[in-house]
C-alpha positions in Angstrom: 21.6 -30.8 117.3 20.0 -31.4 120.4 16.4 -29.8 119.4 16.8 -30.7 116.1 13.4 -31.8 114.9 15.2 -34.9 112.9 16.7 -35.9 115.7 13.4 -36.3 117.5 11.8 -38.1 114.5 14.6 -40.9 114.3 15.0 -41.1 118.3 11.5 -41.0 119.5 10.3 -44.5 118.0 13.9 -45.7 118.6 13.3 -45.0 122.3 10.1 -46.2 122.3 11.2 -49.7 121.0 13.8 -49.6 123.6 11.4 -49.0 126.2 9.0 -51.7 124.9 11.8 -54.6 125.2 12.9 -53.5 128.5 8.9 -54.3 129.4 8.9 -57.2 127.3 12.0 -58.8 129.3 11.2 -57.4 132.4 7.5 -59.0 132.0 8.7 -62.4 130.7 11.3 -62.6 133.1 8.3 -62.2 136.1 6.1 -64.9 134.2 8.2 -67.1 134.4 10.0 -66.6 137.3 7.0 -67.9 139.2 7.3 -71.6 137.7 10.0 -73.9 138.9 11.3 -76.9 136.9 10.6 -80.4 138.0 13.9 -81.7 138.3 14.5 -78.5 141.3 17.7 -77.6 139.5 19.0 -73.6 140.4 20.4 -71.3 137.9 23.9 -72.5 138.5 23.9 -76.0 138.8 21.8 -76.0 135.4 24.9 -73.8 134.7 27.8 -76.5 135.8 25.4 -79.4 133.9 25.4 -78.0 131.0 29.2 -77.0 130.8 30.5 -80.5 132.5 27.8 -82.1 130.0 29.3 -80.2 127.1 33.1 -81.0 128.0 34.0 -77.7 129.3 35.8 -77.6 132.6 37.3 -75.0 134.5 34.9 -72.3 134.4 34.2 -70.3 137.9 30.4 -69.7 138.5 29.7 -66.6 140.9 27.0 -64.7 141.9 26.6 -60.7 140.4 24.7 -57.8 141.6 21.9 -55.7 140.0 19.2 -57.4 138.3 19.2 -59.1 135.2 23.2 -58.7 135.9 24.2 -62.1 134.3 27.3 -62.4 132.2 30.2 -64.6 131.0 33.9 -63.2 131.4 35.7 -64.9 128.6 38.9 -63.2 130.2 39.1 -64.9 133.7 36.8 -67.8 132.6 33.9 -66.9 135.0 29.8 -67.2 134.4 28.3 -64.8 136.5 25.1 -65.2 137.6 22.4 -62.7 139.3 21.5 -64.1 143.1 18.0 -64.2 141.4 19.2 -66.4 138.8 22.0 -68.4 140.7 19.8 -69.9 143.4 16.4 -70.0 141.8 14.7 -73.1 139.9 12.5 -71.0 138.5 12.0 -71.3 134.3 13.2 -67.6 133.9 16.2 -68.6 135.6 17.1 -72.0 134.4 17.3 -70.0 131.0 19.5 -67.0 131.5 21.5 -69.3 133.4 21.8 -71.4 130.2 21.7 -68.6 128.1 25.5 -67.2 129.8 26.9 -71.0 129.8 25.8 -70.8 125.7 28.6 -68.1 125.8 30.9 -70.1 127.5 30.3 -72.8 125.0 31.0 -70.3 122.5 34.4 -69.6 124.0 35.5 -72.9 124.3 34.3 -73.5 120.6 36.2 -70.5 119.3 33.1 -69.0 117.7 34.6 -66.7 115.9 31.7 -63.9 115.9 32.6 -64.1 120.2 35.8 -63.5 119.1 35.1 -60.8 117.0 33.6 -59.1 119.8 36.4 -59.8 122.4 38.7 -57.7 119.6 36.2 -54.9 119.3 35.7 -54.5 123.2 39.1 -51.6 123.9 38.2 -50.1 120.4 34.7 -49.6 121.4 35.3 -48.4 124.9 37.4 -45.5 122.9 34.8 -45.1 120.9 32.0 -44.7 123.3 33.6 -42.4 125.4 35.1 -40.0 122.5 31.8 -40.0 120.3 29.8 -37.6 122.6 32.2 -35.4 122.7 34.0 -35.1 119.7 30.8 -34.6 117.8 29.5 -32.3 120.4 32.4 -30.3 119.9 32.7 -30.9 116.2 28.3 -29.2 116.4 29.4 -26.7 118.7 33.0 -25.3 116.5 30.8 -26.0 113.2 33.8 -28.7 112.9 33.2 -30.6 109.4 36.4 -32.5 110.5 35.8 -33.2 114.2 32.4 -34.1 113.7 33.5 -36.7 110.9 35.7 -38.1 113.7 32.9 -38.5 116.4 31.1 -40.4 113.5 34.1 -42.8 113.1 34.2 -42.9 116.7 30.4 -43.5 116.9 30.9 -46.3 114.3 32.5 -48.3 116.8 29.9 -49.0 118.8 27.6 -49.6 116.1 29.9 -52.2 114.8 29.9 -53.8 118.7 26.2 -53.7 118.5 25.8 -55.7 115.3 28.0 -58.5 116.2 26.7 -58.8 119.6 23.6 -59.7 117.8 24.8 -63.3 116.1 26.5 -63.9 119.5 23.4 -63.3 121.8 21.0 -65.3 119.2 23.6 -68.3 119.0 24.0 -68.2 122.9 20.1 -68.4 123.3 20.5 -71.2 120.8 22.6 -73.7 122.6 21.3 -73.1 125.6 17.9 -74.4 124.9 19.0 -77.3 123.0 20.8 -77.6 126.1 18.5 -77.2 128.6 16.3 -80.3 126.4 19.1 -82.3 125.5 20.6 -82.7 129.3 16.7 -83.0 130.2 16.8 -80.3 133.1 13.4 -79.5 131.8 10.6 -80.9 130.4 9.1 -80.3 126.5 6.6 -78.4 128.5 8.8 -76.6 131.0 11.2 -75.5 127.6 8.7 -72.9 126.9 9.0 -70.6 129.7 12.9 -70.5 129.3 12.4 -69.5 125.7 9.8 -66.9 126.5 12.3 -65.4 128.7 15.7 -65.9 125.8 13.1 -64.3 123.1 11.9 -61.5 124.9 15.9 -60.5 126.0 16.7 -60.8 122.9 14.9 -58.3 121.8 16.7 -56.2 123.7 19.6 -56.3 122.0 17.7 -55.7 118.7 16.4 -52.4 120.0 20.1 -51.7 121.1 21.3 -51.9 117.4 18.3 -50.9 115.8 18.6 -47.4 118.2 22.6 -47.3 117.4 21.9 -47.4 113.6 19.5 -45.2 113.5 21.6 -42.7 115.7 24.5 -43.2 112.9 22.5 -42.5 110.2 21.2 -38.9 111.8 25.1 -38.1 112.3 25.4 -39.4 108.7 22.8 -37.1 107.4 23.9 -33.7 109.8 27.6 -34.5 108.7 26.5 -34.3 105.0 27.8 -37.7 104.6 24.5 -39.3 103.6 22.1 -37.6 101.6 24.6 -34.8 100.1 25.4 -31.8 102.3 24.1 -30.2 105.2 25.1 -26.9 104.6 
């Protein structure tokens, strides 16, 4: 499976598209870090504006390691913010920041897509760590039956990656019409925060785009899609 000239054809361009987002975030994310907003607000107190602004209390806001780190715990209630993003007024900052209070909005909403999620999160961490190897195994035994299984398995995390996509897009969403309807920044200033939104967006495209097109191989060697593969 693993030299599998298919396998190459469907992987290479995903992997490539993967690659290119990374850049694309990692590039917008430099742009505009170098532009602060007018106003001098910091990652998380554009963060605690937007969340008191929006009627939603009680939501911790910490700093997290490792680049790009940034996420919202919908478990424990906490925003978690990169040190790059938590005390910087740059543009790239202001709009991840907003971008991970979008999802606490979400919560406190009940969007149900978030919720969706939530639910999917223990199936998928099965999922993700018995795919590999199950349909290693399932290769390796010339398993019809286990590989079948590390398909179902891998299925999993497909289905995480899809409805992470409606969640990240809505996030990026509200947090720029938060970001202009609280004023933090300017009509100007909105556009480095979306450059930044758009571009990690992206990411997550590749992600699913890369998980589907993994799926469909296993489909095809499992003789599952496209008739058999004996």
């Amino acid at each position: 499976m693993f030299f599998d000239p298919l396998y190459l054809l469907v992987m290479i361009p995903a992997f490539c598209i993967s690659m290119g987002a990374q850049m694309w975030v990692k590039a917008a994310f430099s742009r505009s870090s170098k532009i602060s907003n007018g106003r001098g607000y910091s990652g998380s107190q554009a963060a605690d504006h937007i969340l008191r602004s929006n009627g939603v209390y009680g939501v911790a806001i910490e700093t997290a390691s490792g680049f790009l780190g940034d996420h919202y715990d919908p478990r424990t209630r906490t925003l978690r913010l990169s040190r790059d993003v938590y005390q910087s007024t740059s543009l790239a900052a202001l709009g991840v920041a907003a971008h991970e209070a979008g999802h606490a909005l979400q919560h406190a909403d009940g969007y149900l897509p978030l919720q969706v999620r939530s639910l999917l999160v223990p199936i998928t961490s099965v999922g993700s760590t018995m795919a590999w190897p199950v349909l290693l195994m399932g290769f390796l035994f010339h398993s019809a039956m286990l590989f079948k299984w590390g398909v179902i398995f891998f299925s999993s995390v497909v289905a995480f990656q899809m409805i992470t996509l409606p969640v990240e897009f809505n996030a990026s969403y509200r947090a720029l019409r938060a970001l202009k309807e609280t004023e933090i920044v300017s009509n100007s200033e909105l556009a480095g925060s979306r450059r930044v939104l758009t571009a990690a967006a992206m990411t997550y495209v590749a992600a699913s785009a890369t998980a589907v097109l993994q799926l469909v191989y296993f489909l095809i060697r499992g003789g599952m899609l496209g008739g058999s593969d004996e």
